[in-house]
KOLGULO-531510 format. One record per residue (C-alpha): residue number from 0; x, y, z. Coordinates in Angstrom, 1 decimal, m for minus. Layout:
<pakes>
<pake n="NUM" X="X" Y="Y" Z="Z"/>
...
</pakes>
This chain:
<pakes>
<pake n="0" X="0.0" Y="0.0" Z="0.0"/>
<pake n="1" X="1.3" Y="3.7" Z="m0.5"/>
<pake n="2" X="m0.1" Y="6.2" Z="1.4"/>
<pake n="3" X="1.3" Y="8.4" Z="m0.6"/>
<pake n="4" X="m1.6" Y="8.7" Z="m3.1"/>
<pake n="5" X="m4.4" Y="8.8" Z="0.2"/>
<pake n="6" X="m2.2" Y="11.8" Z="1.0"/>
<pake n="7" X="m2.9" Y="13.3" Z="m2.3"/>
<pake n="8" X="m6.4" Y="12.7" Z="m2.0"/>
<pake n="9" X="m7.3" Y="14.3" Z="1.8"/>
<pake n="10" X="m4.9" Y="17.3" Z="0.4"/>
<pake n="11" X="m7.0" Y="17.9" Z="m2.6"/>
<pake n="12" X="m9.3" Y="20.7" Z="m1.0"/>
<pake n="13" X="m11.4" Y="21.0" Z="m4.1"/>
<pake n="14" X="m12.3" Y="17.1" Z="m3.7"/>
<pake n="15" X="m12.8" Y="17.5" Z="0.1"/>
<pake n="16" X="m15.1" Y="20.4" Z="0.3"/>
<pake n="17" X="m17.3" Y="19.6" Z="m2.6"/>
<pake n="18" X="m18.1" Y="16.0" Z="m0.9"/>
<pake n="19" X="m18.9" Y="17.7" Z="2.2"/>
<pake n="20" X="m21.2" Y="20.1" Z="0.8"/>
<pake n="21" X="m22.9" Y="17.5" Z="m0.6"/>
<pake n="22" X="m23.2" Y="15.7" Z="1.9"/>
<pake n="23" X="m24.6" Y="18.1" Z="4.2"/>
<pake n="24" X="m27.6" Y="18.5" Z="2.0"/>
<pake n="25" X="m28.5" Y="14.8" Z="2.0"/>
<pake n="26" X="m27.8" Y="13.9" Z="5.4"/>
<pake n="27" X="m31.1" Y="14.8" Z="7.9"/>
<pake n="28" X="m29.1" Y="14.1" Z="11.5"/>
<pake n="29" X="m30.1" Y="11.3" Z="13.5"/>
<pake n="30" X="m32.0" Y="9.7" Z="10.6"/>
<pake n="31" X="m30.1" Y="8.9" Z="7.6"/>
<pake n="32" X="m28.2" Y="5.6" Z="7.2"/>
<pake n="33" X="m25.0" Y="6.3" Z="4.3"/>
<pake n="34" X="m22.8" Y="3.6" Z="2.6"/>
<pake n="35" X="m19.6" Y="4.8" Z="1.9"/>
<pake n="36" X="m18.3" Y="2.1" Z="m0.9"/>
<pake n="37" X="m14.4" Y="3.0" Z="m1.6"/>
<pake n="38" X="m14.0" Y="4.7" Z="1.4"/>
<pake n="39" X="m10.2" Y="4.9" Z="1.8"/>
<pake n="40" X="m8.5" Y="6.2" Z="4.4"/>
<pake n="41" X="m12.8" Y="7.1" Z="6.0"/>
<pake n="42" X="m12.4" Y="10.8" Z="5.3"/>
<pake n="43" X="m16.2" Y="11.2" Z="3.6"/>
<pake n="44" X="m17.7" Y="8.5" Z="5.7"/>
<pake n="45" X="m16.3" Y="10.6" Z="8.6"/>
<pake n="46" X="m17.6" Y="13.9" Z="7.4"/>
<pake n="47" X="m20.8" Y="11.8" Z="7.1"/>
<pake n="48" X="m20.6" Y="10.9" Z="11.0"/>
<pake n="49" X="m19.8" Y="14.4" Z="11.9"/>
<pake n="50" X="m22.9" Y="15.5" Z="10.0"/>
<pake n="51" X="m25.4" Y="13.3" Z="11.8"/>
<pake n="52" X="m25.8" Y="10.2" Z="9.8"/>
<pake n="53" X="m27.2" Y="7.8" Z="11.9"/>
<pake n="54" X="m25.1" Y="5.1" Z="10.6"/>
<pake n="55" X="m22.3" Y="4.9" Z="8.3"/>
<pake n="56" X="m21.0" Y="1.6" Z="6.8"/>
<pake n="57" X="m17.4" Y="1.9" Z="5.1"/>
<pake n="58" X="m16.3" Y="m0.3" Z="2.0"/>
<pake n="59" X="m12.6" Y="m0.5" Z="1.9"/>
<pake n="60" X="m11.2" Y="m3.8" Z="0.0"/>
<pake n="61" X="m7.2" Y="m2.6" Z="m0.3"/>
<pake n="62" X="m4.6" Y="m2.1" Z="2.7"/>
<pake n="63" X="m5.9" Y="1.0" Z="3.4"/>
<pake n="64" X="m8.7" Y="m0.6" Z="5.7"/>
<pake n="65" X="m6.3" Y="m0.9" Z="8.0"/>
<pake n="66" X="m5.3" Y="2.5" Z="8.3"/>
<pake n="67" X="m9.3" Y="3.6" Z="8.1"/>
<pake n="68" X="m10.0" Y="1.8" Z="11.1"/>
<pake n="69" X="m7.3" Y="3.4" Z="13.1"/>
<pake n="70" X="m8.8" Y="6.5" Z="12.1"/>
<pake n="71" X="m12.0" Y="5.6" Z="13.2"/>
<pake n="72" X="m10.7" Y="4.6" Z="16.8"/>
<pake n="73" X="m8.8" Y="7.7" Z="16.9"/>
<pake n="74" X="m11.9" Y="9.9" Z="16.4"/>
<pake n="75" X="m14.3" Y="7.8" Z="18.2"/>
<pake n="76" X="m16.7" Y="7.2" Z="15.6"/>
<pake n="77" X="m19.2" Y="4.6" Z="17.5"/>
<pake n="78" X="m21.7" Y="5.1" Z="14.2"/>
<pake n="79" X="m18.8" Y="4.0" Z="12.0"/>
<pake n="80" X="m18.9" Y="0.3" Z="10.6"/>
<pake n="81" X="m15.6" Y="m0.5" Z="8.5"/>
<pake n="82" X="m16.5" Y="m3.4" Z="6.0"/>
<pake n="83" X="m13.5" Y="m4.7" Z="4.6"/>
<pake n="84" X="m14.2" Y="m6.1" Z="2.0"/>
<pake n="85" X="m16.0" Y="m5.1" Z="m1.6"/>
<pake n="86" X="m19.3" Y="m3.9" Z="m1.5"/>
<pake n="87" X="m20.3" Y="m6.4" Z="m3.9"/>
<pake n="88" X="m18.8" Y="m9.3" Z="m2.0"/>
<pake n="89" X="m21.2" Y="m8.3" Z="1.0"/>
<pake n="90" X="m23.8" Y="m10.3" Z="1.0"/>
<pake n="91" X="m25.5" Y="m9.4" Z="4.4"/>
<pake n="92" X="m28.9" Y="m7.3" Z="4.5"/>
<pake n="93" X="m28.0" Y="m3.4" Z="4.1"/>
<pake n="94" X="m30.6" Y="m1.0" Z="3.4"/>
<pake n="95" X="m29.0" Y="3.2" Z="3.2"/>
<pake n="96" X="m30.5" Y="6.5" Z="2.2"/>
<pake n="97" X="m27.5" Y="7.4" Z="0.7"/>
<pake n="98" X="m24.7" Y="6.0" Z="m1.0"/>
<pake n="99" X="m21.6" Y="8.2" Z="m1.2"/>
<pake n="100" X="m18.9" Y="6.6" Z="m3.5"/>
<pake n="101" X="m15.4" Y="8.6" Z="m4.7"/>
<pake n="102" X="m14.0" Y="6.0" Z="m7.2"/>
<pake n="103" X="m13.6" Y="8.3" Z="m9.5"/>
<pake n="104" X="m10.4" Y="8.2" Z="m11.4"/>
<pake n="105" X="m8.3" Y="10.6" Z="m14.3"/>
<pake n="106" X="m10.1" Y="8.8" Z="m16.9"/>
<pake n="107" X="m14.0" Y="9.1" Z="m14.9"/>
<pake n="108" X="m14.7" Y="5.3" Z="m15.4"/>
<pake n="109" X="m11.7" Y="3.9" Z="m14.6"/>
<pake n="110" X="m12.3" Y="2.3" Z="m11.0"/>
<pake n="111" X="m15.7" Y="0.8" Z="m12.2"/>
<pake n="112" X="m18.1" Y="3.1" Z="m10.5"/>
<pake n="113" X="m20.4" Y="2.5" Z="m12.9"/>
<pake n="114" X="m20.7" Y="m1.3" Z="m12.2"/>
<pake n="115" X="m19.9" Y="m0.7" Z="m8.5"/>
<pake n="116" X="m23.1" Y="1.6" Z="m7.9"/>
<pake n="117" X="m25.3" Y="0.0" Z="m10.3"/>
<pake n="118" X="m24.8" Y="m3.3" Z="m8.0"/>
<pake n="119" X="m25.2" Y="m1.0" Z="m4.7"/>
<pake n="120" X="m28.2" Y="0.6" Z="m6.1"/>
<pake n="121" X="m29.7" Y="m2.5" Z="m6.5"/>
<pake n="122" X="m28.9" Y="m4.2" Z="m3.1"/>
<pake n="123" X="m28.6" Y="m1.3" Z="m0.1"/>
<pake n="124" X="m30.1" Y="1.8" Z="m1.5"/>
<pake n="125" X="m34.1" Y="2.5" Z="m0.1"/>
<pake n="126" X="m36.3" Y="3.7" Z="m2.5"/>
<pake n="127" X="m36.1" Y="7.3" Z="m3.0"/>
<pake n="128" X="m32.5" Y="7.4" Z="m1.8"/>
<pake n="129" X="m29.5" Y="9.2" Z="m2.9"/>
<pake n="130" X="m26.5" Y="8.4" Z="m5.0"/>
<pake n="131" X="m23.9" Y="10.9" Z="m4.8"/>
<pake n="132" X="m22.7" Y="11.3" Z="m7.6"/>
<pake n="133" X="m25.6" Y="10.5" Z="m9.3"/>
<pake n="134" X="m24.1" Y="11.9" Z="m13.2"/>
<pake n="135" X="m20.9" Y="11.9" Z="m14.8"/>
<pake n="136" X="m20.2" Y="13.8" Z="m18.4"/>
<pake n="137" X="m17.3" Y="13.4" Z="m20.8"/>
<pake n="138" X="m15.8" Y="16.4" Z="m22.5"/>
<pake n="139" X="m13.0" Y="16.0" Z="m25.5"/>
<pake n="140" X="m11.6" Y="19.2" Z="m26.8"/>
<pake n="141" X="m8.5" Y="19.4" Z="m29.6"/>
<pake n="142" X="m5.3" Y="20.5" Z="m28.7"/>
<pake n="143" X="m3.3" Y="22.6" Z="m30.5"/>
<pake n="144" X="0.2" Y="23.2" Z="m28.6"/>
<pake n="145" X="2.9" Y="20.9" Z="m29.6"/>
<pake n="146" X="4.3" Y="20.1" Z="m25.7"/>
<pake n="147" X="3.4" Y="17.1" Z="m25.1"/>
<pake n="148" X="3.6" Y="15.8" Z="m28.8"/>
<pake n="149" X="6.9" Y="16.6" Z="m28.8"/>
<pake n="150" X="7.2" Y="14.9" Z="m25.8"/>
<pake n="151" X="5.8" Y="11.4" Z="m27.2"/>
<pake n="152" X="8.0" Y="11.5" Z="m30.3"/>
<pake n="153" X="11.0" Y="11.3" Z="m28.2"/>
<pake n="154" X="11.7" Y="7.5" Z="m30.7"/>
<pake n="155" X="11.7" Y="9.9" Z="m33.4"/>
<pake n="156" X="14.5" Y="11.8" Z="m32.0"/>
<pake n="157" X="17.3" Y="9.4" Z="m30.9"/>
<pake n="158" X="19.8" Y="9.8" Z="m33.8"/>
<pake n="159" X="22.8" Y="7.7" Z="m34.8"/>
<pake n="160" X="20.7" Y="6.2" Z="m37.9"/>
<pake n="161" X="18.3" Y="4.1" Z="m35.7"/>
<pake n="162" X="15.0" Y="2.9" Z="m36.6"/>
<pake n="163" X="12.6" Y="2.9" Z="m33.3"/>
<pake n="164" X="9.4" Y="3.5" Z="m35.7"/>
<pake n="165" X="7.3" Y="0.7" Z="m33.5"/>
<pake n="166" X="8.1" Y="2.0" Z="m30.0"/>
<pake n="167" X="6.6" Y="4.7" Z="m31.8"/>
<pake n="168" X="3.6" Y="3.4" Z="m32.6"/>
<pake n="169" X="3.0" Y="1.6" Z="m28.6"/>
<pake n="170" X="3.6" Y="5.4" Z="m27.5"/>
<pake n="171" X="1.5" Y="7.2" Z="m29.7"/>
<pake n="172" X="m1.2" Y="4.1" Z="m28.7"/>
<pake n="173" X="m1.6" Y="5.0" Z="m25.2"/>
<pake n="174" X="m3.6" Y="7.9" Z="m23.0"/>
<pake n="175" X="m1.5" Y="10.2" Z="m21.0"/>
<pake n="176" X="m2.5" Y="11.8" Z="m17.4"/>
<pake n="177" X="m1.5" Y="15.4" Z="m18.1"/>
<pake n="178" X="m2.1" Y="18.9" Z="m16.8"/>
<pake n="179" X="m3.3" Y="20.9" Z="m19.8"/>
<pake n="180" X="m4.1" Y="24.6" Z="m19.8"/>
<pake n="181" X="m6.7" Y="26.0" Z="m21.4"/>
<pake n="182" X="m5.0" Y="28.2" Z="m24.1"/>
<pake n="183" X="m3.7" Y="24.8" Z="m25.2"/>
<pake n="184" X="m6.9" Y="23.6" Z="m26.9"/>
<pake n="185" X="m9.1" Y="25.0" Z="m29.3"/>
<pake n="186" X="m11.2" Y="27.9" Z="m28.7"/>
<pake n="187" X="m9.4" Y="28.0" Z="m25.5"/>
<pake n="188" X="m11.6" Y="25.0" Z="m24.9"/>
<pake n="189" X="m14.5" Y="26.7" Z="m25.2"/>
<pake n="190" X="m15.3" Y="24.3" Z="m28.6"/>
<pake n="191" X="m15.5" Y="21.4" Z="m26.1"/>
<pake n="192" X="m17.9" Y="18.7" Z="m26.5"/>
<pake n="193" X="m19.6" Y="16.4" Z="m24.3"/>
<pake n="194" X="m19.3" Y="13.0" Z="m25.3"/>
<pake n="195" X="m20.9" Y="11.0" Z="m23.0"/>
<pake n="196" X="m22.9" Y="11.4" Z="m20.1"/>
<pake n="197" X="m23.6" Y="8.4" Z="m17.3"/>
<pake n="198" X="m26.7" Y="8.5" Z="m15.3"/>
<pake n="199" X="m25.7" Y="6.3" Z="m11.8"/>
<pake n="200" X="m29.3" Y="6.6" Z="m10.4"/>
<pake n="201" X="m30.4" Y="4.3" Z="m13.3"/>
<pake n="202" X="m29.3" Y="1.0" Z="m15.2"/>
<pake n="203" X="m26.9" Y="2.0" Z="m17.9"/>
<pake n="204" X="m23.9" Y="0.2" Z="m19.4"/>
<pake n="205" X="m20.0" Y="0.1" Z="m18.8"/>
<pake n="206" X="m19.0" Y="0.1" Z="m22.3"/>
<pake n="207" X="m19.3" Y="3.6" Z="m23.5"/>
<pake n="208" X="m18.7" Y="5.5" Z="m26.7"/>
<pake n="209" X="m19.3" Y="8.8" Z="m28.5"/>
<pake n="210" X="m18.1" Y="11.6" Z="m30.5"/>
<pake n="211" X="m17.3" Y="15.4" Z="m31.4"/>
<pake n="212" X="m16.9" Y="17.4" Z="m34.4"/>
<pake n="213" X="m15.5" Y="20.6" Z="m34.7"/>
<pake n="214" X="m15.4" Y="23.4" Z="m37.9"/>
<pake n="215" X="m12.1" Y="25.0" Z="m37.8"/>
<pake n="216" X="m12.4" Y="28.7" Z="m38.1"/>
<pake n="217" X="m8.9" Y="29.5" Z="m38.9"/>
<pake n="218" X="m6.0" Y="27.2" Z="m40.0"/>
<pake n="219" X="m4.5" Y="25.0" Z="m37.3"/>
<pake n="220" X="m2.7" Y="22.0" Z="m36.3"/>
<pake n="221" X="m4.0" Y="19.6" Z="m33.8"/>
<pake n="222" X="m1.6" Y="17.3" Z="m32.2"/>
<pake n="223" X="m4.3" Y="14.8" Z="m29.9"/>
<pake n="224" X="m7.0" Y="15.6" Z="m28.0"/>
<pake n="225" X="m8.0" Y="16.6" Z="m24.3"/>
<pake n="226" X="m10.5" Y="14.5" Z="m22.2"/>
<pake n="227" X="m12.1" Y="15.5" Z="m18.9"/>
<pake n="228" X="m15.1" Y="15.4" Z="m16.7"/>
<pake n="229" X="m17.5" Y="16.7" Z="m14.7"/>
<pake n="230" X="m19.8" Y="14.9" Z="m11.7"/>
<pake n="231" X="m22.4" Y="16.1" Z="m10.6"/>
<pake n="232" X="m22.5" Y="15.5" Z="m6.8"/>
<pake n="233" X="m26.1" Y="16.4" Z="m6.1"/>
<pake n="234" X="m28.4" Y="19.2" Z="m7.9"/>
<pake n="235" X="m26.5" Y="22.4" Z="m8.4"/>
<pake n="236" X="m23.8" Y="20.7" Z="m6.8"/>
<pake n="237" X="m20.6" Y="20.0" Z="m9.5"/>
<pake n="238" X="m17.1" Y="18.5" Z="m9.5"/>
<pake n="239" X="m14.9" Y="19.0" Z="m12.7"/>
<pake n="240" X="m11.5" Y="18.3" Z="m13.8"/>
<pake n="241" X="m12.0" Y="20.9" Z="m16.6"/>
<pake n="242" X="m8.6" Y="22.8" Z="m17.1"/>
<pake n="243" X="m10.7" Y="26.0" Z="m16.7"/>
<pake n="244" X="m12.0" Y="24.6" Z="m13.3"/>
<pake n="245" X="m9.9" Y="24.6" Z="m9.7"/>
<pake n="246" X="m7.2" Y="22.5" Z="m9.6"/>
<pake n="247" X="m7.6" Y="18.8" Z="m8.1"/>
<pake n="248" X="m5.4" Y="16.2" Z="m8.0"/>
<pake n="249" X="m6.9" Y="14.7" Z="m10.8"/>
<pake n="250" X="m5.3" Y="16.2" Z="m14.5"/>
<pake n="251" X="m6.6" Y="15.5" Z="m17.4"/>
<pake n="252" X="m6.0" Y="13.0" Z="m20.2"/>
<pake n="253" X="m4.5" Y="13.4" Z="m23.2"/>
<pake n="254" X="m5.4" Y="11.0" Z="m26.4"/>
<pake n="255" X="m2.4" Y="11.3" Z="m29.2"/>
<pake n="256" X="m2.5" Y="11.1" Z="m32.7"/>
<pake n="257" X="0.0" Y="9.0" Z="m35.0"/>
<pake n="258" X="0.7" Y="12.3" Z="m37.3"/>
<pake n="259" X="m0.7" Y="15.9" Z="m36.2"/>
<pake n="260" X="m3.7" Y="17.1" Z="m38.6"/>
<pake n="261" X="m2.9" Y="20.4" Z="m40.2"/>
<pake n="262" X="m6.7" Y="21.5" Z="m40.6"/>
<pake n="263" X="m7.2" Y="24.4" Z="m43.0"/>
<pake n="264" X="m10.3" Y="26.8" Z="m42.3"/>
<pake n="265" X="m13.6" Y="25.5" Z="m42.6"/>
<pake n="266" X="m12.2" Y="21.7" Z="m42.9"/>
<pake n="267" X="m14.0" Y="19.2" Z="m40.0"/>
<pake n="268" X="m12.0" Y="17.0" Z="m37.1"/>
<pake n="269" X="m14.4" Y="14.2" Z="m36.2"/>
<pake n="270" X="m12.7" Y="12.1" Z="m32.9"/>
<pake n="271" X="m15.1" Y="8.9" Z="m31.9"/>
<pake n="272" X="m14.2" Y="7.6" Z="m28.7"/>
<pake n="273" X="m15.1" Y="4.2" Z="m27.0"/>
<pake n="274" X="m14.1" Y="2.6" Z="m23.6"/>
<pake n="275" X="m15.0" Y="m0.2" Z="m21.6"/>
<pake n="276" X="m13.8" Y="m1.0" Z="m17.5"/>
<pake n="277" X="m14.7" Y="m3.9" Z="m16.0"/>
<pake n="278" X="m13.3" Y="m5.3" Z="m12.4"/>
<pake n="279" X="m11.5" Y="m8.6" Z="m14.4"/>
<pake n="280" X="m10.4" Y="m6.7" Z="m17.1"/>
<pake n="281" X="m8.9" Y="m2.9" Z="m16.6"/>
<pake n="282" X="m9.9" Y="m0.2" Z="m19.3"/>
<pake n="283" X="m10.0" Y="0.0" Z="m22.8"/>
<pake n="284" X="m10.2" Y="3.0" Z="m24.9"/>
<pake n="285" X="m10.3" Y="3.7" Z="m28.2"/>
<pake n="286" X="m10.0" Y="6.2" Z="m30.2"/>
<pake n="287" X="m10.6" Y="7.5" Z="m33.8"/>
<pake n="288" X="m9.7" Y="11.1" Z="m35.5"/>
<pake n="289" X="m11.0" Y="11.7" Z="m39.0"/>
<pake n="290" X="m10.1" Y="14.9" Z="m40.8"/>
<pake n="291" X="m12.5" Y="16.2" Z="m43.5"/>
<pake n="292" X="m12.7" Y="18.9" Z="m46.1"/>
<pake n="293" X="m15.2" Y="21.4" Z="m46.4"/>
<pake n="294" X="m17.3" Y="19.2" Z="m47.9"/>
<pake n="295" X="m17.4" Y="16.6" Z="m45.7"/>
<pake n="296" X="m15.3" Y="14.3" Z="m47.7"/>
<pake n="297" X="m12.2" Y="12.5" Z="m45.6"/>
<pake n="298" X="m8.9" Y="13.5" Z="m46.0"/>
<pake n="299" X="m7.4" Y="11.0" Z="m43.4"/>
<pake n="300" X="m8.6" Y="8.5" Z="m40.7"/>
<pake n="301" X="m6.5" Y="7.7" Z="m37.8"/>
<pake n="302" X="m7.4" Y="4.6" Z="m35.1"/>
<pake n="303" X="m5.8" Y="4.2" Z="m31.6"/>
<pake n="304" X="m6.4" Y="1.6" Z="m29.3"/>
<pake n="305" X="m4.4" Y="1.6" Z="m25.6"/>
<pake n="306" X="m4.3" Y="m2.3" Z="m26.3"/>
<pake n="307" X="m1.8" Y="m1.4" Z="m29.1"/>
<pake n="308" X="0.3" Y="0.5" Z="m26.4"/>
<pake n="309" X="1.0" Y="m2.3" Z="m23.9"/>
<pake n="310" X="3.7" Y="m5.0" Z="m23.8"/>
<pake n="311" X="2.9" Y="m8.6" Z="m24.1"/>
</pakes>
């Protein structure tokens, strides 16, 4: 186990306060029973505790249980129950007006919360209860600033007459966890596009996929493209790892091409996107860039898939 990364997480004010807030406006003291599945090092199941809840069950499956029930001792939390073990491994009677779940990783889907709450959902939440989050949405934006291009094509680079072409290619076939400004993308990322959105208070599927299109305005060269997202905790009530947003410790991602698109004005970039996380499994993404001409006809088609960037 490294702590390190728990450190990151109770450190991330952002992260911390949002939670809380939404917390607060679930919680009626003295009455509410809240699952907290993921639950770490206890930090939201103990703002939970401190806000009333009348019970508060804690999933934790890694190490960290172990440090979360220290905690727990150390701040006398008597309506804390650690569970250690994954909440769809319990198979005891649980019924919770709210379930409180941050599993949410760079890439949104990554640490199943889709799966994870749909089974929790269907098992411990009471009718009319509270998921939180209950929605997730997928942004994609171009970006049009050579750094971290430049930093991919360092096989390009090496000199001395040597061919490293299909290192290359595994690089160029894998996502990256960057920070990216704003003034990096198109439009200053104000041309970004939803591409998906996930509704966790209802039954909806793991694999996802979608798309954006963009008219350029003005000539350009796009290198890859910028992916993000945004949860909403409860109503009115938002998280986002937008680069225009407050900083978290979550960055964004960044999806390479194999060769940058110079786009001319009023020529189309289409990107289609598709993923799938399962618990067996990991994450798959895929990814597609078409560039078109003013009239719609393609001028190139690129296809990336992350299983193309990994070693046997």
């Amino acid at each position: 186990m490294r702590i390190e990364y728990h450190r990151t997480l109770i450190a991330d004010d952002v992260r911390n306060e949002a939670f809380f807030r939404a917390l607060k406006s679930v919680i009626e003291p003295g009455k509410t029973v809240v699952a907290d599945i993921g639950a770490g090092t206890g930090l939201l199941g103990l703002m939970a505790s401190k806000l009333g809840a009348k019970d508060v069950f804690l999933f934790e499956t890694a190490e960290v249980a172990g440090v979360a029930a220290q905690v727990l001792k150390a701040n006398k939390a008597k309506r804390c129950h650690l569970i250690p073990c994954h909440s769809t491994e319990f198979d005891d009677d649980l019924a919770v007006d709210v379930i409180v779940s941050e599993t949410l990783g760079n890439y949104a889907l990554e640490e199943n919360i889709i799966a994870t709450l749909a089974d929790a959902r269907h098992r411990f939440l009471k009718p009319g209860g509270t998921i939180v989050p209950s929605r997730i949405a997928q942004y994609v934006a171009p970006v049009i600033v050579p750094r971290i291009d430049h930093e991919l094509r360092a096989w390009q680079r090496v000199g001395h007459g040597l061919d490293l072409g299909s290192a290359q290619a595994m690089t160029l076939n894998n996502a990256y966890v960057r920070l990216i400004q704003p003034s990096e993308l198109l439009d200053d990322g104000r041309s970004a596009i939803a591409w998906d959105a996930v509704d966790l208070t209802r039954e909806t599927r793991a694999k996802r996929k979608g798309q954006g299109e963009w008219r350029i305005s003005k000539p350009a060269v796009i290198y890859g493209f910028a992916v993000w997202w945004t949860a909403e905790l409860v109503p009115g009530l938002t998280l986002s790892t937008a680069p225009s947003a407050p900083r978290t410790h979550w960055e964004q991602l960044y999806f390479p091409l194999s060769k940058p698109i110079e786009a001319k004005a009023r020529e189309h970039i289409r990107l289609e996107l598709r993923s799938n996380s399962s618990e067996e499994a990991g994450t798959h993404l895929a990814w597609t860039a078409i560039h078109k001409n003013a009239q719609g006809g393609v001028l190139s088609r690129q296809a990336h898939d992350l299983d193309k960037g990994y070693l046997p």
